[in-house]
C-alpha positions as a Markdown table, in Angstrom:
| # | Residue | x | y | z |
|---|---|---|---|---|
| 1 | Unk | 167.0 | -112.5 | 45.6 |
| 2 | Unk | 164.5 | -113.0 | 42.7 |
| 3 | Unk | 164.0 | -110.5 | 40.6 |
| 4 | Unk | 160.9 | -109.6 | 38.1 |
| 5 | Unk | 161.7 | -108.4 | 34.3 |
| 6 | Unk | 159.2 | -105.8 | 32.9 |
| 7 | Unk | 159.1 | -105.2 | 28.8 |
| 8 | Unk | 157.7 | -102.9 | 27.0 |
| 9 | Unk | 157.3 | -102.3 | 23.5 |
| 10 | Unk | 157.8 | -98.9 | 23.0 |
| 11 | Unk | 160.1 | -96.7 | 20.9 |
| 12 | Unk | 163.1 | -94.8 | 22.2 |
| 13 | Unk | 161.3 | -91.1 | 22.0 |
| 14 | Unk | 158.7 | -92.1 | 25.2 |
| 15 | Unk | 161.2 | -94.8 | 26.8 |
| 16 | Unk | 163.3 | -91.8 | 29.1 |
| 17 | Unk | 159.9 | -90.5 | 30.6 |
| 18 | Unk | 158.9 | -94.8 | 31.6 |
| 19 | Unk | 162.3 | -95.1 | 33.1 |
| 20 | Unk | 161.8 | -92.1 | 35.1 |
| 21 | Unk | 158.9 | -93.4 | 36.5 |
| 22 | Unk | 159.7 | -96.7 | 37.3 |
| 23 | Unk | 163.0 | -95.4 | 38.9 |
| 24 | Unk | 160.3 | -93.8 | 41.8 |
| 25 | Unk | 158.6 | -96.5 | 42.3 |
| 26 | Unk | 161.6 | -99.0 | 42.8 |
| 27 | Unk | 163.4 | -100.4 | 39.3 |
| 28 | Unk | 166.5 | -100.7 | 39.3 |
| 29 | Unk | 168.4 | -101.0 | 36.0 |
| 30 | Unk | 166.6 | -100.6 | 32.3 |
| 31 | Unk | 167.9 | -101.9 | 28.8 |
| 32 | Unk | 166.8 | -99.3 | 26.2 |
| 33 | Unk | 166.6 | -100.7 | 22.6 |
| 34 | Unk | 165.0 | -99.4 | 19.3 |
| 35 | Unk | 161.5 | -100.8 | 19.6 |
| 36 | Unk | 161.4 | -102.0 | 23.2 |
| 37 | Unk | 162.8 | -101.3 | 27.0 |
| 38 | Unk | 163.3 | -103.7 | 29.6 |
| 39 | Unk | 163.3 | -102.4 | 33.3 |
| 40 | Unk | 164.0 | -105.0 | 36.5 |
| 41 | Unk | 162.5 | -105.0 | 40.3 |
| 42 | Unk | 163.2 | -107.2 | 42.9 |
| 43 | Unk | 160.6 | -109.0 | 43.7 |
| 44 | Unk | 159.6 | -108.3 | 47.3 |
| 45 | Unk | 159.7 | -104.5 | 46.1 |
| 46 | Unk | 157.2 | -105.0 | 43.2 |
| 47 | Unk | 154.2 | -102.5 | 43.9 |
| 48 | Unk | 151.0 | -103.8 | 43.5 |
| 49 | Unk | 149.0 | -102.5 | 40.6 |
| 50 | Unk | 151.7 | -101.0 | 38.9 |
| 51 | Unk | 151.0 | -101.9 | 35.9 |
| 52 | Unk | 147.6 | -100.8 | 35.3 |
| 53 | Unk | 148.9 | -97.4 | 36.8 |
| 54 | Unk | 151.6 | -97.3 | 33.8 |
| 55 | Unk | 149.7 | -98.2 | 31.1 |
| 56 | Unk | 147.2 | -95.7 | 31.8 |
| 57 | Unk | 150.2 | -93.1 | 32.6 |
| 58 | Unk | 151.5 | -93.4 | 29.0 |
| 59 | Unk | 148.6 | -95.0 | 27.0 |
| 60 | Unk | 150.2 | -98.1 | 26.1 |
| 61 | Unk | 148.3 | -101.5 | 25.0 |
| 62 | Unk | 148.3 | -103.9 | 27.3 |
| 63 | Unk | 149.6 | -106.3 | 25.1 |
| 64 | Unk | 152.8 | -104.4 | 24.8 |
| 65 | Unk | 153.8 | -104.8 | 28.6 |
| 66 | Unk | 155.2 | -108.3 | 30.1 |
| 67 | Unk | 156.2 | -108.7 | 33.3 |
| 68 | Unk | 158.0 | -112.1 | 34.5 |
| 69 | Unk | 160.1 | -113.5 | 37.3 |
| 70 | Unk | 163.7 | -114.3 | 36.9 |
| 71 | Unk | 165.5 | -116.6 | 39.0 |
| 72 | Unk | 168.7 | -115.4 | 39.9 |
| 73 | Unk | 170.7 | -117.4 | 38.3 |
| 74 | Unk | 168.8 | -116.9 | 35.4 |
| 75 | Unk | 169.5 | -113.2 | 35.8 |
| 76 | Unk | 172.8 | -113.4 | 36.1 |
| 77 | Unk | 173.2 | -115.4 | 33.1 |
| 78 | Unk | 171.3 | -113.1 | 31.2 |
| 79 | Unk | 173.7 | -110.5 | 31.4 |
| 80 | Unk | 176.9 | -112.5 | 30.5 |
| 81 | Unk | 174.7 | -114.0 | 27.2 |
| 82 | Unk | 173.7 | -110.2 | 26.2 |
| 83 | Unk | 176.5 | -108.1 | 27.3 |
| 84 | Unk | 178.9 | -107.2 | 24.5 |
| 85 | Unk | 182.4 | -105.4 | 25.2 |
| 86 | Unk | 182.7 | -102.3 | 24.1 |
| 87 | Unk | 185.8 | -101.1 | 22.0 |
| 88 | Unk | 185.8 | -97.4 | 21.1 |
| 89 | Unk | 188.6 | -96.3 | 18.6 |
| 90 | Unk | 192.5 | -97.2 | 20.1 |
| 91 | Unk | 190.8 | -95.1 | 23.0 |
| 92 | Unk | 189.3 | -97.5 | 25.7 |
| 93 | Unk | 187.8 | -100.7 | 26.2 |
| 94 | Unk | 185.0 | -101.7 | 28.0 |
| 95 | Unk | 184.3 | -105.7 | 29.5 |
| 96 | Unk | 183.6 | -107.5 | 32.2 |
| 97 | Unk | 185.3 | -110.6 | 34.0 |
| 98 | Unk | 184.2 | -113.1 | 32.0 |
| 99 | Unk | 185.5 | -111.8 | 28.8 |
| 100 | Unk | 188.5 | -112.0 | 26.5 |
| 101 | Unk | 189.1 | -108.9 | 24.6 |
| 102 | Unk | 192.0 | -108.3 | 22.3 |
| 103 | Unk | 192.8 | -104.9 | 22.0 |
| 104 | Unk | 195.4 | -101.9 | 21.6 |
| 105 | Unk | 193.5 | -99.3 | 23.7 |
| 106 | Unk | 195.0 | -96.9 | 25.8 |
| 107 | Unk | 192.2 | -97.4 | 28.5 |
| 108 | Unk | 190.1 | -100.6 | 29.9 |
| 109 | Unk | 187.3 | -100.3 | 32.2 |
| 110 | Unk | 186.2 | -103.6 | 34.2 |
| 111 | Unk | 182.4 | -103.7 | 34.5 |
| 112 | Unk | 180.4 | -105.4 | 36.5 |
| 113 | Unk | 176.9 | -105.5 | 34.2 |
| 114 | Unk | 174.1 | -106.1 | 36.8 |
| 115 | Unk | 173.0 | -103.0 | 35.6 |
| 116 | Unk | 171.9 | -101.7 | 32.1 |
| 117 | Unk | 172.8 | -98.0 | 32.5 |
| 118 | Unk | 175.7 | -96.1 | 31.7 |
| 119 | Unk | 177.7 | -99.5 | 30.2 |
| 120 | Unk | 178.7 | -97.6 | 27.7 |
| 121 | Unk | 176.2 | -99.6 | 25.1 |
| 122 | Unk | 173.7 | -96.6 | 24.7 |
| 123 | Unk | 174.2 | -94.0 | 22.4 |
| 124 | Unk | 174.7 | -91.1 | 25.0 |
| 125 | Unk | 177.2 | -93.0 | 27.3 |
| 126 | Unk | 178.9 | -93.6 | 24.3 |
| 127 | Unk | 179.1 | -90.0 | 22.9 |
| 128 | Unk | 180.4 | -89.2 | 26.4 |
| 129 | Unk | 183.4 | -91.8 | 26.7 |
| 130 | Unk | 184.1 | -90.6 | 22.9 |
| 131 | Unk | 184.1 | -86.5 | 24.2 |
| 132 | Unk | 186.2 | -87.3 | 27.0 |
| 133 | Unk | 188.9 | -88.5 | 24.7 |
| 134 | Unk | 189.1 | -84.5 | 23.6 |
| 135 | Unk | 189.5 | -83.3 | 27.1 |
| 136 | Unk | 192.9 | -82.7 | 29.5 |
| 137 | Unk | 192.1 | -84.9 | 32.7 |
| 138 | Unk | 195.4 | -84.3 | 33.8 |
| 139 | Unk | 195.0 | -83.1 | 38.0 |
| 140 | Unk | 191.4 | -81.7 | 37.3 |
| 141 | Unk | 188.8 | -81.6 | 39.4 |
| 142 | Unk | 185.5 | -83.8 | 38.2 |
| 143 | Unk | 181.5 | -84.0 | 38.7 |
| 144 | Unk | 180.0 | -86.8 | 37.4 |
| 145 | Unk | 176.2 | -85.5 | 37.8 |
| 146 | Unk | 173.6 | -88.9 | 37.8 |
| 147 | Unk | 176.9 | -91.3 | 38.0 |
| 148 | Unk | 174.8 | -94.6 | 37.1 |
| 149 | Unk | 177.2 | -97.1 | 37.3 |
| 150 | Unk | 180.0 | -94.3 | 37.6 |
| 151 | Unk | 182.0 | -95.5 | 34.4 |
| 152 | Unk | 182.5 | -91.8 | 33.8 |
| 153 | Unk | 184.2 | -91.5 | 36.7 |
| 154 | Unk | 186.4 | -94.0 | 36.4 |
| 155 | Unk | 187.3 | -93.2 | 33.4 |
| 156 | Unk | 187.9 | -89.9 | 34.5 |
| 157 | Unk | 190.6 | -90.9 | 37.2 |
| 158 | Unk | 192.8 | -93.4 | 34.5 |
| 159 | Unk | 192.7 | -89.9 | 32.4 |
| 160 | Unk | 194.5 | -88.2 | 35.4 |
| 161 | Unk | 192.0 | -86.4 | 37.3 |
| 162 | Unk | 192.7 | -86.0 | 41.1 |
| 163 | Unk | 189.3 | -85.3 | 43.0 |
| 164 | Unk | 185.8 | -86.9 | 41.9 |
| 165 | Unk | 182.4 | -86.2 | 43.0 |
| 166 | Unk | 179.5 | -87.8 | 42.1 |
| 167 | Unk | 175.9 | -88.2 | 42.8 |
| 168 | Unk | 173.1 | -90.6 | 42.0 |
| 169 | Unk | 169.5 | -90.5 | 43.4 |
| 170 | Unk | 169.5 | -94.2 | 43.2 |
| 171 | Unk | 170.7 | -96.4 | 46.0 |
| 172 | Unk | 171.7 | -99.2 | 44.0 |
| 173 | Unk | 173.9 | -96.8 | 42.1 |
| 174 | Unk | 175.9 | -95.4 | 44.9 |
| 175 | Unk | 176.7 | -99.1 | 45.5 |
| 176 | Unk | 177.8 | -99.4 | 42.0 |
| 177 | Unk | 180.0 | -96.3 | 41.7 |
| 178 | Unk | 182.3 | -97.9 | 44.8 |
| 179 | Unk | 181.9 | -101.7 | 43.1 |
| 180 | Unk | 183.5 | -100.2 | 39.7 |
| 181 | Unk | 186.3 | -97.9 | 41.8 |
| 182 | Unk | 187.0 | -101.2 | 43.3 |
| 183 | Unk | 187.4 | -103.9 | 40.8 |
| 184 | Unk | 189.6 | -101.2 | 38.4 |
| 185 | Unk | 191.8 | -100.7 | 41.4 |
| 186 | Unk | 191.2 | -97.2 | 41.4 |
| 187 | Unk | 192.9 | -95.7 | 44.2 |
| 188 | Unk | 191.4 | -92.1 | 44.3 |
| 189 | Unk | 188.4 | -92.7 | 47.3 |
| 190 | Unk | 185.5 | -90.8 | 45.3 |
| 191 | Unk | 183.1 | -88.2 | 47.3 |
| 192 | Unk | 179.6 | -89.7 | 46.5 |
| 193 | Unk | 176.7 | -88.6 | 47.0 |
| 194 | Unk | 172.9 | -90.3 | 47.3 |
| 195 | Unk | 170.7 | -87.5 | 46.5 |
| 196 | Unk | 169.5 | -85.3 | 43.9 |
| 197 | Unk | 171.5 | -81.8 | 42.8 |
| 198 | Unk | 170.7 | -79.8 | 45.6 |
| 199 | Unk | 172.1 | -82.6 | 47.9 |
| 200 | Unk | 175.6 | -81.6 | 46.6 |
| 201 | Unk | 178.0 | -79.3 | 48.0 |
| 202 | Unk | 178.2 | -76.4 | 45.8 |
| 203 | Unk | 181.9 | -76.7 | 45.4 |
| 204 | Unk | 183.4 | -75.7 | 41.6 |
| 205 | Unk | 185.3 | -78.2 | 39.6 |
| 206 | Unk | 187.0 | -78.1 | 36.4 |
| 207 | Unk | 185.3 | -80.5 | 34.1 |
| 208 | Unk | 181.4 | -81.6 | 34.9 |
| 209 | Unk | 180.2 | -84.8 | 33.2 |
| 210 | Unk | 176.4 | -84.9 | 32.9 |
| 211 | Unk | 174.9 | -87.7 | 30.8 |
| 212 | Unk | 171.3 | -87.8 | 32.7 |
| 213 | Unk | 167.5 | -87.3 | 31.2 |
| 214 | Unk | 166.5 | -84.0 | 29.3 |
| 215 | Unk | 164.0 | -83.3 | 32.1 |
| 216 | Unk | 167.1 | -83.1 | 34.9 |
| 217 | Unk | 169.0 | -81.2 | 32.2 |
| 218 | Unk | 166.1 | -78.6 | 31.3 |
| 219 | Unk | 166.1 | -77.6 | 35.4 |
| 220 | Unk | 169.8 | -78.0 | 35.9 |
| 221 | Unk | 171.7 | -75.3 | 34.0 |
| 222 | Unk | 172.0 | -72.6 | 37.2 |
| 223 | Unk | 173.0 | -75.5 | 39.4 |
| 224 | Unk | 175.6 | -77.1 | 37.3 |
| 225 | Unk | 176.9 | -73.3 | 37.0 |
| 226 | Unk | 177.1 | -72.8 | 40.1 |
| 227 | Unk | 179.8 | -75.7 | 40.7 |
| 228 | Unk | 181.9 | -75.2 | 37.5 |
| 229 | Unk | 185.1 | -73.1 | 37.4 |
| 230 | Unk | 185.4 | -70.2 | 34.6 |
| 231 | Unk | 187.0 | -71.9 | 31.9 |
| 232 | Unk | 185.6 | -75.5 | 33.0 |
| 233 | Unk | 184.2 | -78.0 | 30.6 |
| 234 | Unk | 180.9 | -79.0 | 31.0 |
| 235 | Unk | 179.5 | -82.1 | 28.8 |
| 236 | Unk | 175.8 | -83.2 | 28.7 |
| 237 | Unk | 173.9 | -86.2 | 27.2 |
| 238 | Unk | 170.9 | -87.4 | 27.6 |
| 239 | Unk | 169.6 | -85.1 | 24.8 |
| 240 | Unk | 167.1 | -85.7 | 21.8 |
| 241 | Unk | 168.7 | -84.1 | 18.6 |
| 242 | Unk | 165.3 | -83.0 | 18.0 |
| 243 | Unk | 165.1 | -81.0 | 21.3 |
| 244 | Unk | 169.1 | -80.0 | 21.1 |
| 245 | Unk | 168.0 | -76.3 | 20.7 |
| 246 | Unk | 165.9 | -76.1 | 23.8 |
| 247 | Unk | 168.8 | -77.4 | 26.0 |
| 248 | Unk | 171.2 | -75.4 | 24.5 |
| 249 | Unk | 169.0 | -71.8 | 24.4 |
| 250 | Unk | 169.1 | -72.9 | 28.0 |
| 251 | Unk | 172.5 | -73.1 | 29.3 |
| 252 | Unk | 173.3 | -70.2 | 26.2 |
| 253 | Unk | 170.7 | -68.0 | 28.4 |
| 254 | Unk | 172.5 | -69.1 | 32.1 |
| 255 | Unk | 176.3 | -68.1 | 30.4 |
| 256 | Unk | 177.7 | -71.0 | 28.9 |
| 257 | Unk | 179.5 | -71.1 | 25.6 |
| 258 | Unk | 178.5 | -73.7 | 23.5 |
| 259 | Unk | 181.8 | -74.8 | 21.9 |
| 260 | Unk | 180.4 | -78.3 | 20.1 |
| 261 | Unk | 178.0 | -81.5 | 19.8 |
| 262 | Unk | 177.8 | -84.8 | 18.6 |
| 263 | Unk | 174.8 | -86.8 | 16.9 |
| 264 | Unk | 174.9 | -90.7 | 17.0 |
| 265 | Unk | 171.3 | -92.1 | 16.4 |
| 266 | Unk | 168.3 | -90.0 | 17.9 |
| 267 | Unk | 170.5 | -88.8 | 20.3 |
| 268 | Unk | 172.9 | -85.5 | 20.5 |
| 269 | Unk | 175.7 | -85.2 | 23.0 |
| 270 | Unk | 176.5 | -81.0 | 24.4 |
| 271 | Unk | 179.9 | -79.5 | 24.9 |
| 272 | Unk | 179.7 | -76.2 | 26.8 |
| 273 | Unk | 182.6 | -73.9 | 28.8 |
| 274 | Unk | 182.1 | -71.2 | 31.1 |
| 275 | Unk | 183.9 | -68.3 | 30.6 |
């Protein structure tokens, strides 16, 4: 299957409202970098004029979008050239197949990097691997809300926990949450779910992992509440430190506590319980 590569030159502040368009009209994984984005489509989905609808959408310069084919070769060989394992602290390691990593880390997750999200390179998937590390896994109950490629939930299951849902509004991701269960010989079958929030069982758990766009997050906070046990964790990225206060006012004004955050670039990462 060929696919089509679409850049952009735009900065990270306007690149989480291009990717949620795209995502309805067909993309399927996006690279998000500090003065550009990358977004791919197979070919036989690409919509025809597209592009002239998205540069009119967000006022961009034409000169600032490219769109090219890919062979697939080519696009699979992109990804081994450009993807980087990911060491974080003695507390997990993250590679794919064809690399050799040397480390000491108490946990390794295999990926399989045909898509960009939720690797663990971007700030926010990073901030939530790195909260995780603070939290008790141990026979707890998890959501992983807008899985991706489900490395949360993985992750999740090596730190102990015994039941996972997740859910992903993307078909592509569903079949990349049971691809990573799979090649990291996680045992645990996972409930997943294709379809948004209100498509999921409103069933508490202990811990709910939401690293998703401030858009979801803004409309989320009674629905997340609604599936998370008193005393559950609840941990959200996805946030721009300049719009921290917003999302937190938010889930203050539904009944969370907020106990703490963390800052790595422009982004901040939320820890809230529910008491």
């Amino acid at each position: 299957m060929n696919y089509f590569q679409l850049q952009i030159k735009v900065n990270p502040r306007e690149q989480q409202a291009i990717i949620n368009h795209l995502d309805t009209i067909g993309f399927e994984g996006f690279e998000e970098h500090d003065t550009h984005m990358m977004a791919y489509i197979q070919a036989n989905a690409l919509p025809g004029g597209f592009m002239e609808a998205l540069i009119a959408a967000f006022d961009l310069d034409s000169q600032d979008v490219f769109l090219k084919e890919l062979e697939p070769t080519n696009y699979n060989a992109m990804w081994e050239a450009n993807f980087d394992p990911i060491i974080i602290g003695d507390f997990c390691a993250i590679y794919a197949d064809f690399h050799h990593v040397a480390h000491t880390c108490r946990y390794t997750i295999k990926i399989d990097p045909k898509m960009a999200f939720g690797t663990g390179h971007h700030e926010t998937t990073h901030m939530m691997l790195t909260a995780m590390d603070t939290l008790d896994f141990s026979q707890k109950s998890v959501f992983d809300y807008g899985a991706g490629t489900g490395i949360l939930a993985v992750m999740a299951v090596k730190m102990g926990a015994q039941k996972i849902v997740a859910n992903d509004i993307q078909k592509e991701a569903i079949e990349n949450i049971y691809d990573h269960f799979k090649i990291n010989d996680i045992g645990l079958e996972p409930n997943v779910i294709h379809g948004p929030l209100e498509d999921v069982p409103v069933e508490t758990v202990d811990i709910i992992l939401a690293n998703i766009n401030q858009p979801v997050l803004t409309v989320s906070a009674a629905g997340l509440k609604s599936r998370l046990k008193t005393h559950g964790h609840l941990l959200i990225s996805g946030v721009l430190a300049e719009r921290r206060k917003d999302i937190i006012d938010i889930y203050l004004a539904e009944g969370f506590t907020f106990k703490s955050e963390k800052l790595k670039g422009e982004w901040s990462m939320l820890h809230f319980t529910l008491s």
